[in-house]
C-alpha positions in Angstrom: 0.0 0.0 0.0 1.1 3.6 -0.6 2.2 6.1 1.9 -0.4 8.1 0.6 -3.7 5.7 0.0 -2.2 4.8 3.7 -2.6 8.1 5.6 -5.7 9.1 3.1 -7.5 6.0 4.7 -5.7 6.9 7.7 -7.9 10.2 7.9 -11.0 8.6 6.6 -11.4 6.3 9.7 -10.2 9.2 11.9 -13.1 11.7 10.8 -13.1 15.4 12.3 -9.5 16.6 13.9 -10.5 15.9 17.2 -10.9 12.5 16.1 -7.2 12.6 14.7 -5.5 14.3 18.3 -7.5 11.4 20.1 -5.9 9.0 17.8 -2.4 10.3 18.2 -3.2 10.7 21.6 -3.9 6.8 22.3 -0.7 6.1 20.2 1.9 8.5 21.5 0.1 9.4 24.7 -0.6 12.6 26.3 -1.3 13.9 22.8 0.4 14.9 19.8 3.8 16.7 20.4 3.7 19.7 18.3 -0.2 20.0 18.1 -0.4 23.1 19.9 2.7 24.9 17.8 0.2 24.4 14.2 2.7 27.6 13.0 5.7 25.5 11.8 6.6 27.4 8.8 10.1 26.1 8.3 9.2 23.6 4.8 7.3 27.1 2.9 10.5 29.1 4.4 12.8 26.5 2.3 10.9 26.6 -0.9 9.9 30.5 -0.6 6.2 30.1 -0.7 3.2 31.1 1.6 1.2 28.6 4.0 -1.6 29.3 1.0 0.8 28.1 -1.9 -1.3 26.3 -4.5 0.2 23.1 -5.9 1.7 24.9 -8.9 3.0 27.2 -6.7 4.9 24.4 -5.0 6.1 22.9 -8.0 7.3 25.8 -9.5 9.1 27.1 -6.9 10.8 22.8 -6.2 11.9 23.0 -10.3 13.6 26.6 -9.7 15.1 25.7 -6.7 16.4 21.8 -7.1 17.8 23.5 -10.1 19.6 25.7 -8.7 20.9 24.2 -5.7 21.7 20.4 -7.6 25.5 19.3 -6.3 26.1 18.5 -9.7 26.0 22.8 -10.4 27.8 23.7 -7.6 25.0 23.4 -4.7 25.1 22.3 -1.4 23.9 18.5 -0.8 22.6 19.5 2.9 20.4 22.4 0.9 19.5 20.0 -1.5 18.3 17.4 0.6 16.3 20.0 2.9 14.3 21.6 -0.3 13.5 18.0 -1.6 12.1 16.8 2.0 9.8 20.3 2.0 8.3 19.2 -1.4 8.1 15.9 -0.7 5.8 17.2 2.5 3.8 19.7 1.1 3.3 18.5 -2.2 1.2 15.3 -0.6 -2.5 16.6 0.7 -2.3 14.6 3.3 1.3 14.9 4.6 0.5 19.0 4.2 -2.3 18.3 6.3 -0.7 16.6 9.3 2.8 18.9 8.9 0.0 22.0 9.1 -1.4 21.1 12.2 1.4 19.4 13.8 4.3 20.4 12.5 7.8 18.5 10.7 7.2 16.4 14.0 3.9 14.8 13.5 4.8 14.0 9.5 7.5 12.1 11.1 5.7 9.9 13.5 3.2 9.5 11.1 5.7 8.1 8.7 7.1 5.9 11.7 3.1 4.8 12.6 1.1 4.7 10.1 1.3 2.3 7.5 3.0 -0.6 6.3 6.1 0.8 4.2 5.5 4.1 5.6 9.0 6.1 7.1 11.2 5.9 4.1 10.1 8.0 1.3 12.0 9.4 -1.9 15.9 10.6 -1.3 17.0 13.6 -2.5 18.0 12.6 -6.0 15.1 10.4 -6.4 12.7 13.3 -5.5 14.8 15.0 -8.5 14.3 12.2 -11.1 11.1 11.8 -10.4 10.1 15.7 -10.8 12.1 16.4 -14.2 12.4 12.9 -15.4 8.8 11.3 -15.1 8.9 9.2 -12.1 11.5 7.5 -9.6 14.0 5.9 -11.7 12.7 7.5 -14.9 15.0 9.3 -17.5 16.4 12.7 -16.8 15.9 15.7 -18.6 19.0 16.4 -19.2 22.5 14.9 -20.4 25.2 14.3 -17.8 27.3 17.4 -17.0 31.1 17.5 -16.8 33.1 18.1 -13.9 36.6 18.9 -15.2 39.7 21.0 -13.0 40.5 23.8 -15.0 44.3 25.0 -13.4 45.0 29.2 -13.7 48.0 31.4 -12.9 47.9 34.2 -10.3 48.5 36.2 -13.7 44.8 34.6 -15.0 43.1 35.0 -12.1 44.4 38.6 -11.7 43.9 39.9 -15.1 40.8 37.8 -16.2 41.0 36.3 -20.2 39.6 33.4 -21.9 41.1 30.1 -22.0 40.6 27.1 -24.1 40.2 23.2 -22.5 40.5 20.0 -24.3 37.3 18.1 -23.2 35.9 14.6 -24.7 32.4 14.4 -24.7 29.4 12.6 -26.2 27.0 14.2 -29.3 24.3 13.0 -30.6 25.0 10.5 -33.3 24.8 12.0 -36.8 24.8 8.7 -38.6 21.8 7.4 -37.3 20.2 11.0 -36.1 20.3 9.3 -32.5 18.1 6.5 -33.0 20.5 3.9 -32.4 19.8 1.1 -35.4 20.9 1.6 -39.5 19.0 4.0 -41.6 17.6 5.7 -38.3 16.1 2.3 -37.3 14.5 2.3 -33.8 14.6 -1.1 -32.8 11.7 -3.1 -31.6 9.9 -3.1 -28.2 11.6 -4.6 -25.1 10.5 -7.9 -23.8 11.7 -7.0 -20.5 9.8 -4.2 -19.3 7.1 -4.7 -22.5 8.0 -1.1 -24.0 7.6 0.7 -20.8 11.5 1.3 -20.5 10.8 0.9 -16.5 10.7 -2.1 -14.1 9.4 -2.0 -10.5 10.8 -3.9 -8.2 10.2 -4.6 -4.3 12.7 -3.1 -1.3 12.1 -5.2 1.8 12.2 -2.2 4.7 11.7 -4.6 7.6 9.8 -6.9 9.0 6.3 -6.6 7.3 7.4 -3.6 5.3 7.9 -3.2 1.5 8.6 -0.8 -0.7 7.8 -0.4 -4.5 10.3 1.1 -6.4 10.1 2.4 -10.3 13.7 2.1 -12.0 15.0 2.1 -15.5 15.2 -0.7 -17.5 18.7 -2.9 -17.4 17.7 -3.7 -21.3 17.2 -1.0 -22.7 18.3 1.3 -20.7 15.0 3.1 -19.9 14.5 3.5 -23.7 11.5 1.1 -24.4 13.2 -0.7 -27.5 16.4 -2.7 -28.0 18.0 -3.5 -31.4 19.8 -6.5 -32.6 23.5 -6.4 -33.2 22.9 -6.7 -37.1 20.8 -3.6 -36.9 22.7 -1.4 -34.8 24.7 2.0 -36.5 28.1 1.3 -37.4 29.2 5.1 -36.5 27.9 4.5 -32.3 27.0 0.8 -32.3 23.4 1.6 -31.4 24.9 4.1 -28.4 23.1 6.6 -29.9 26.0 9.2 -29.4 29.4 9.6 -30.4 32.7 10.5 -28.7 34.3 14.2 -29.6 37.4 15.8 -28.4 36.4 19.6 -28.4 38.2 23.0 -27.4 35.6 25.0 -25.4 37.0 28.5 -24.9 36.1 29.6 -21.4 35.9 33.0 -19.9 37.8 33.6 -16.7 36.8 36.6 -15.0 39.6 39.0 -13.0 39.4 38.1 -8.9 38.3 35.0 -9.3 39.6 32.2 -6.5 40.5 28.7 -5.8 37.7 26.6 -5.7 35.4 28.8 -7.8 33.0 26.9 -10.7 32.5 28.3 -13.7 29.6 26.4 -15.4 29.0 26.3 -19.3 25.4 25.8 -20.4 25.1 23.1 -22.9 28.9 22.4 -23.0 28.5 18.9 -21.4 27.4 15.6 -22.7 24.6 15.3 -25.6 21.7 12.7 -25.4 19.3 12.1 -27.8 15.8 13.7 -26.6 17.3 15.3 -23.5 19.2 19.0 -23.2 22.9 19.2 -23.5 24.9 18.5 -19.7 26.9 21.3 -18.7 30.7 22.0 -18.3 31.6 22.6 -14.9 35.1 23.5 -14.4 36.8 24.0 -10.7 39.8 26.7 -10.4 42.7 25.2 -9.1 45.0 27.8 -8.3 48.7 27.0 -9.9 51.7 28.1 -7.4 53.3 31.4 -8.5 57.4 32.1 -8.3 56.8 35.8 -6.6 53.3 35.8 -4.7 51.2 34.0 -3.1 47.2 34.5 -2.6 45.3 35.3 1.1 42.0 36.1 -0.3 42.4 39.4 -1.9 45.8 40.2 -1.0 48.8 38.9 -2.5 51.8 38.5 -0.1 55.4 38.9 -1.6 58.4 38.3 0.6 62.0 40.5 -0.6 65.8 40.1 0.7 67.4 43.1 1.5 71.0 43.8 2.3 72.3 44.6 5.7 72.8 48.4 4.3 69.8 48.5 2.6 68.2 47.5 5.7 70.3 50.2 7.6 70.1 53.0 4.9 66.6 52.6 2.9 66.1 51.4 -0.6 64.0 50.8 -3.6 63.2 47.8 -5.8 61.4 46.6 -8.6 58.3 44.0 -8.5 56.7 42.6 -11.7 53.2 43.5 -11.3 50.7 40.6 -12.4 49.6 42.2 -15.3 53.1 43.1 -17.0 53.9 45.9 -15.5 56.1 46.9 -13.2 55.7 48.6 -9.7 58.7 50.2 -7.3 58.4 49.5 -3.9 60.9 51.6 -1.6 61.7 52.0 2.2 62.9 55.9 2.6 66.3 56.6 4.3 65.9 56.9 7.8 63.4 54.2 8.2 65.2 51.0 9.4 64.4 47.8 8.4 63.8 44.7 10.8 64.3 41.0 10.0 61.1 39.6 9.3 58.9 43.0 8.9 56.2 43.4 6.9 54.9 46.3 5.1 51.9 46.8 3.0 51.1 49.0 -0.6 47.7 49.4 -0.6 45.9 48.9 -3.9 48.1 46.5 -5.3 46.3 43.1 -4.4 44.3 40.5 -6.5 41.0 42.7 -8.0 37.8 42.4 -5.5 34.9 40.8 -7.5 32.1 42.5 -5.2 34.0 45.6 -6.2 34.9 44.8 -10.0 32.9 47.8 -10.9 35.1 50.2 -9.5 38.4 48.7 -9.4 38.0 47.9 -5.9 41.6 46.1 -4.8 43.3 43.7 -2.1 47.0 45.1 -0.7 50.3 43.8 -1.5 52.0 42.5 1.6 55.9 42.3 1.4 57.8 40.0 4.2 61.1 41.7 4.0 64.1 39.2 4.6 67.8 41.2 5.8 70.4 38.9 4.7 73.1 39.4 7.1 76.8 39.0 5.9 79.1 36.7 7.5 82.3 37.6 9.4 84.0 35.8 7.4 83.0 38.6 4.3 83.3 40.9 6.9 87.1 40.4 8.0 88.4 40.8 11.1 89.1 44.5 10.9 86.0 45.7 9.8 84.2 43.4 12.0 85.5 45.6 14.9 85.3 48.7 13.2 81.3 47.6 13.0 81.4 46.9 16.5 82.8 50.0 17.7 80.4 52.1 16.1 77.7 50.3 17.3 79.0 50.0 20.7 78.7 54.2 20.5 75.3 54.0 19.1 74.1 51.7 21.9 75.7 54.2 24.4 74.0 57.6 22.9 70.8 55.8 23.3 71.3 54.5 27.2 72.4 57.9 27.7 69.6 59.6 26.1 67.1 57.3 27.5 68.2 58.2 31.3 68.3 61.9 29.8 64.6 62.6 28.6 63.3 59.4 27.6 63.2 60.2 24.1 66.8 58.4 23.0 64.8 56.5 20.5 63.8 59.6 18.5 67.6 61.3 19.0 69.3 58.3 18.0 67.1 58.0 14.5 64.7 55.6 15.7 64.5 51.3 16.6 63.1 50.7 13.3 59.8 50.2 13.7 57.2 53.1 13.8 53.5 53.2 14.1 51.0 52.8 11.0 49.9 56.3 11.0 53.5 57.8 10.7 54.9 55.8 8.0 51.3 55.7 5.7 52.0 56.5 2.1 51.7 59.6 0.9 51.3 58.7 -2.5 47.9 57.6 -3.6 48.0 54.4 -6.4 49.4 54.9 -9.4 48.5 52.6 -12.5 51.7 54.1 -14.6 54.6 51.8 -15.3 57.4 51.5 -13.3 55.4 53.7 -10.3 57.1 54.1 -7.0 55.3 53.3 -4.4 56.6 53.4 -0.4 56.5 50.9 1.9 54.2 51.2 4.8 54.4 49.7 8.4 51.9 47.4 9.1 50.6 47.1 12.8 51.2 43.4 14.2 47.8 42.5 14.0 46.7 43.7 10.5 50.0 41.5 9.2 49.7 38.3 6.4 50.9 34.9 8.2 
């Protein structure tokens, strides 16, 4: 017996609701959890409808969303699965019925109580099938999609172009226009499931409990007809569809990230009777010799001399896009081992922001390669400690003095975020100098 002949003959011998809370009362005692809270809204929440949604209401707003949310396109399985169990509810009177009243919990112990079989209904993906393809196990609607890695540069993913991939994937056989035997022969009906190009079979739940399932025939593969071998095609062998290797050119927008799907519409597989699959393809992010990625920024990391360290510099970077930008530390400003400063306006292109030409920073680690004593030399290895030795000693002196020996003695090499900010604003011509700014500890790129 069906779930639903079950709880529709359920409700006939029940009568009047007071009838059906006495009922669930003598079953689960005390009455029906829930009864009282008849506002559970959650199953119209999930499919964006009202508690007065008509069934094409329903149905439209399943087909838009199973669509949309499909794992196969990207979605997430736990969404999926919640949007086909609120159909699944509300699309059956009398599930809608007891889920109206009683709420997500009362469907549920009705499915546990109330009929042979009852308590396992469609999954997810069967819910789909049977919606765009004509019942549980039926044919789908459309052709398989094709879930391919498609592997960028930071330079790709900065500046956004089209690429081409190399794909194989099926078309519609143009020997036999799809129809599988010689001279567009269709074959003749199949024995097995007499034409229908289903079979049900029986799923033992438990002890007493069956269930009926609808499924695509093993002969001819949900088709209905089968061919003999002498009267298959010889381009597909009665397939139906071909192999091709094509070249699909696929656009890569600028700011896009690792893990991102770009679907193609219609680029997938090609069935006779059913829509072209899709292409999906999933960034993978290649490794880059200068940066790295943190979500919008790019972190870089520079060496830098002992002097340079001491005395300032400026350097080169090859910007993403071909160009080049000049980063600098200003005399005066010493540099630490293991600092990091920031150019703002020079990270990977924001996508919320494409519009304007919103930007992450640029984060550079700056390395200070020390030289050896053994480059040094023994004299000048003294004369290095000397001067330092005086340094150290102004600084004591001045710190005992006024507390300010830090400022009189040039600085430690660190300063705050607001003193050392940029005063140059971004500029997008080649070979622009930019400075270096001190980044407080807890704005800084691990």
């Amino acid at each position: 017996m069906g779930r639903g002949l079950a709880l529709a003959l359920l409700f006939s011998a029940l009568g009047a609701a007071s009838g059906f809370d006495s009922f669930f009362g003598n079953i689960f005692g005390g009455g029906m959890p829930g009864a009282a809270a008849g506002g559970d809204t959650e199953y119209y929440e999930t499919l964006g409808v009202g508690r007065d949604a008509t069934d094409a209401q329903l149905k439209k707003a399943y087909r838009k969303l199973a669509l949309e949310h499909h794992p196969d396109k990207g979605g997430s399985p736990d969404k999926f699965k919640q949007i086909a169990e609120a159909f699944s509810t509300l699309s059956d009177p009398q599930k809608r019925q007891i889920y109206d009243q009683y709420g997500k919990e009362g469907v549920r112990r009705a499915d546990a109580g109330g009929a042979p079989g009852a308590g396992v209904g469609p999954s997810a993906e069967e819910m789909f099938g049977m919606f765009f393809g004509g019942g549980w196990g039926g044919r789908p609607e459309e052709a398989e999609d094709i879930l391919a890695p498609l592997d960028l540069t930071l330079e790709d993913m900065f500046v956004g172009r089209s690429r081409s991939v190399r794909v194989e994937r099926t078309r519609v056989c143009g020997e036999c226009r799809g129809k599988g035997g010689k001279g567009g022969a269709e074959g003749r009906r199949c024995e097995t499931c007499d034409g229908r190009g289903a079979v049900i079979r029986m799923r033992q739940l438990g002890a007493g409990m069956v269930q009926q399932l609808r499924t695509a025939c093993p002969d001819c593969k949900g088709e209905g007809k089968v061919l003999k071998p002498s009267e298959r095609c010889g381009a597909c062998g009665g397939r139906k569809v071909t192999s091709e290797a094509a070249t699909v050119a696929v656009p890569v927008p600028p700011g896009i990230e690792q893990g991102e799907r770009i679907v193609l519409r219609g680029e997938g597989n090609a069935e006779p009777g059913l829509r072209p699959g899709d292409l999906v393809l999933v960034v993978r992010e290649l490794a880059h010799a200068t940066y790295r990625r943190q979500g919008p920024h790019l972190v870089a990391e520079l060496d830098v001399s002992l002097r340079e360290a001491l005395g300032g510099f400026e350097r080169p970077l090859r910007r993403l896009d071909g160009g080049t930008l000049r980063v600098r530390v200003s005399r005066g400003r010493l540099t630490s081992p293991g600092s990091v400063k920031r150019v703002r306006g020079e990270g990977m292109p924001v996508r919320a922001g494409a519009a304007s030409g919103a930007r992450g920073d640029l984060y550079v680690r700056l390395r200070v390669r020390l030289p050896s004593p053994q480059v040094l030399g023994e004299t000048r290895l003294r004369t290095l400690e000397s001067l330092l030795a005086k340094v150290e000693a102004e600084q004591r002196g001045a710190g005992a003095g006024d507390g300010d020996g830090a400022a009189a003695a040039g600085g430690t090499g660190t300063s705050s975020e607001g003193d050392d900010a940029a005063a140059a604003e971004p500029d997008d011509d080649d070979g622009a100098c930019r400075d270096l700014e001190d980044v407080a500890p807890a704005a800084r790129m691990t």
